[in-house]
C-alpha positions as CSV (number, residue, x, y, z in Angstrom):
1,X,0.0,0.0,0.0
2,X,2.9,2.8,1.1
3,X,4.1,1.6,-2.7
4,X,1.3,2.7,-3.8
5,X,0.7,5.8,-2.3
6,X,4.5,6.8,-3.2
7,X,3.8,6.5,-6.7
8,X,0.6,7.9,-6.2
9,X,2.7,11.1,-5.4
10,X,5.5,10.8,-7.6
11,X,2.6,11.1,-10.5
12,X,0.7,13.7,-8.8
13,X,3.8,15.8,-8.4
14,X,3.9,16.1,-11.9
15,X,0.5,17.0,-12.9
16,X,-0.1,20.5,-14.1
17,X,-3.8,21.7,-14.4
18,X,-3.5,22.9,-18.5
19,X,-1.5,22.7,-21.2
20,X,0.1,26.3,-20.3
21,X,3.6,26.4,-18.4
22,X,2.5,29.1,-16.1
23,X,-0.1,26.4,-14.4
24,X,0.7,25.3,-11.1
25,X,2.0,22.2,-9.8
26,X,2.2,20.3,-6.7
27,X,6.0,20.0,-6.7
28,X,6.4,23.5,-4.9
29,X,4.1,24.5,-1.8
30,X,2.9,27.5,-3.7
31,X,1.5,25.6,-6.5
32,X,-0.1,23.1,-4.6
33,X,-1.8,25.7,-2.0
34,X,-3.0,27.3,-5.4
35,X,-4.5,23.7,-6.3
36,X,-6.0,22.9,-3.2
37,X,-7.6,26.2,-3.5
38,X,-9.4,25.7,-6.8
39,X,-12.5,24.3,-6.5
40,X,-12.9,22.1,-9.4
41,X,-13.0,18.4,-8.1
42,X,-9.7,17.5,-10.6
43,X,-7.7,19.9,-8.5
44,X,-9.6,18.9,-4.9
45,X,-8.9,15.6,-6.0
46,X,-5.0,16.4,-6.4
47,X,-4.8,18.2,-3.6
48,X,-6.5,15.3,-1.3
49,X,-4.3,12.6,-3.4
50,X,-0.9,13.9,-2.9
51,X,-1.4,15.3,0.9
52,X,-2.9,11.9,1.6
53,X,0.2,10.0,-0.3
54,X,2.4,11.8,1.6
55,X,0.8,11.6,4.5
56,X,0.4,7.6,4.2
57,X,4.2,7.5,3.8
58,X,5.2,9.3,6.5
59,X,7.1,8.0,9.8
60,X,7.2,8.9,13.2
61,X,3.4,11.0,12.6
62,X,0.5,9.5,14.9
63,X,-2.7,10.8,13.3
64,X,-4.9,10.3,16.6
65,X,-8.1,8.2,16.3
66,X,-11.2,9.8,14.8
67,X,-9.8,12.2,12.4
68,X,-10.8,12.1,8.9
69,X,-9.2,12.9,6.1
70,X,-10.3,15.9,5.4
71,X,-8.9,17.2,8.6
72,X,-5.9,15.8,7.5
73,X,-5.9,17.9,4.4
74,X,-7.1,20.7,5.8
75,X,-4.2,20.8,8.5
76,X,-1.6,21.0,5.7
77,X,-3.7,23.8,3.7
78,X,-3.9,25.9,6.7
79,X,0.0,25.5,7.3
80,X,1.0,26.4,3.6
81,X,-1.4,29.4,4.3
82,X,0.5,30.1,7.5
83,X,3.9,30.0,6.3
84,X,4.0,32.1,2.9
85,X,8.0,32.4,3.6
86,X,8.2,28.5,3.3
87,X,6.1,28.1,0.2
88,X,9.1,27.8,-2.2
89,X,10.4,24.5,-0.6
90,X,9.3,21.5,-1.6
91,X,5.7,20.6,-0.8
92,X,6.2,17.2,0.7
93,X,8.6,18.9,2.9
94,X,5.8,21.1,4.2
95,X,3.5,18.3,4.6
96,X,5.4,16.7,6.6
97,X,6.3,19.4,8.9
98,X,2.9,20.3,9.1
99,X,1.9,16.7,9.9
100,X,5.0,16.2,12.9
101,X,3.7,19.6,14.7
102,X,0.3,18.5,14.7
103,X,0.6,15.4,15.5
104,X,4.1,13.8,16.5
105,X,4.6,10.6,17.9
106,X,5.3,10.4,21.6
107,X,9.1,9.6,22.4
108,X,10.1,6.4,23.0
């Protein structure tokens, strides 16, 4: 399944919404705030996909019980909205960060 849901987001990286080069993408956290933000359900379904793959993938993040997904979507749009300085790096970088604030697993 984590094979999976790494491809998943290798792919989704990738995806531009048109055939024009100023279209965003998911690789930066700029583009893919500006895709979650759309509200067509191609780009809410990219958005959900590749938070979600990354999220799936990630280590040492313990989503408590009861929270859905989109919470967990939701968490990492509000962070990329929250930290505009950030928005150039990578955007699986954010989502992780935003996941291992939220919700880090307890020391061991």
């Amino acid at each position: 399944m984590r094979v999976i849901a790494i491809i998943l987001a290798t792919l989704l990286s990738a995806v531009t919404l048109g055939s024009q080069e100023s279209q965003p993408t998911t690789q930066r956290g700029t583009g893919l705030l500006t895709v979650c933000r759309d509200t067509t359900e191609f780009s809410r379904g990219v958005c959900m996909g590749y938070i979600l793959g990354v999220a799936d993938t990630s280590k040492g993040v313990c989503v408590p019980p009861g929270v859905n997904v989109r919470q967990i979507v939701d968490l990492c749009v509000q962070y990329l909205e929250q930290h505009p300085a950030t928005r150039q790096e990578f955007s699986y970088q954010l989502i992780l960060r935003a996941l291992h604030e939220a919700w880090s697993c307890p020391a061991q």
